[in-house]
Phi, psi and omega in degrees: 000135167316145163251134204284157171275137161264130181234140154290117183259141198241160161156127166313333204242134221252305175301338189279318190302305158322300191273359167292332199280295154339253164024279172298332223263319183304338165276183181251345213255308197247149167209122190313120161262350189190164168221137184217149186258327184228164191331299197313340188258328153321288181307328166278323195295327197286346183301313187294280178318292192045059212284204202225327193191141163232165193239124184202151194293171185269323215243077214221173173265153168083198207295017178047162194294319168345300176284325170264358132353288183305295224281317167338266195304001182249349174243315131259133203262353180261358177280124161288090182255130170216129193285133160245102195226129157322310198279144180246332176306105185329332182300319188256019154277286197331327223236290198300340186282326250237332162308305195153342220273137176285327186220159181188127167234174154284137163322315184268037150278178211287155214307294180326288147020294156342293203296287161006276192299339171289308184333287186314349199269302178331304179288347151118029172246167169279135150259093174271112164337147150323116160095348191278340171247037157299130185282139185243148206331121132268179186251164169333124161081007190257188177242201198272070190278353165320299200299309194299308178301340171273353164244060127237141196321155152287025199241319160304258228329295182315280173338291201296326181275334175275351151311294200286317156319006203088357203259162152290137151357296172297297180295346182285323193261031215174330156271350208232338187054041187251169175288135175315312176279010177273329175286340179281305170311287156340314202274329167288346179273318141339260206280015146277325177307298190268005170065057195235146159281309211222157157282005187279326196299329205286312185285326155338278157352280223275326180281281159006274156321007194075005193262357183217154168237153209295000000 
């Protein structure tokens, strides 16, 4: 008998979790070896585990998935990671690939879709959903902030985006488990970078891009 691929699943949310585990259980093929809610736990469990592939969300509380990409992938450099992310907006495929990640669907694709992308990733290929990486319409006369947003860390990133969201500083530091004045820094270096004043400017931004809607 074939051995099955093992995997881990990371996502804050205990239910979503549930149900990729479902999910996965209906086949023949894969089998859940762990669960983790956050980056930090992710990185001891694949240490524990030493899954075949791990699946995991973007959009997590402690050092968010980006980051633990980099860190995954700085401890083995040979680890299969494919992103199951709510954002469908090319900045952030771009961002989890450009991280290291072998793959990236969405959530609301279709069930088949998972499994797929795990196969495909196993055998030792990349997988992005279908349609998600169309370059999409800018607008005129702007500068390139695709570009200016790829050289940022992922710990800039996360700022700028829970920034761009609405959140305060403090709430921002507290979803991130980062310090105030580390996130006041992070948040000025930010918006030197994209040559910005304010957050409404950030969410300008972030509405530009696809990550909000207006």
């Amino acid at each position: 008998m074939v051995n099955k691929i093992t995997a881990i699943l990371v996502d804050d949310h205990a239910v979503v979790r549930a149900g990729f585990r479902l999910l996965l259980s209906t086949g023949d093929k894969i089998e859940v070896v762990g669960e983790a809610a956050r980056g930090e736990q992710a990185l001891q469990l694949y240490q524990e585990c030493r899954p075949d592939i791990v699946v995991m969300d973007l959009s997590m509380p402690g050092i968010g998935g980006l980051e633990t990409i980099r860190r995954l992938l700085q401890r083995d450099n040979q680890a299969l990671i494919l992103v199951f992310s709510v954002h469908h907006e090319q900045v952030y495929v771009s961002r989890a690939l450009h991280a290291g990640a072998k793959g990236y669907i969405t959530k609301n694709s279709a069930p088949e879709i998972l499994t797929e992308a795990i196969d495909a990733i196993v055998r030792g290929e990349c997988y992005v959903e279908r349609g998600l990486l169309k370059n999409p319409p800018e607008a005129k006369n702007t500068r390139d902030y695709h570009a200016i947003l790829s050289e940022f860390s992922p710990r800039e990133f996360d700022v700028f985006r829970l920034l761009a969201e609405g959140m305060t500083a403090q709430k921002v530091a507290d979803q991130l488990c980062l310090g105030h004045k580390t996130v006041a820094n992070y948040a000025t270096q930010i918006k030197k970078k994209l040559q910005v004043d304010t957050t409404t400017e950030l969410a300008h931004i972030a509405v530009h891009l696809g990550m909000m809607q207006r």
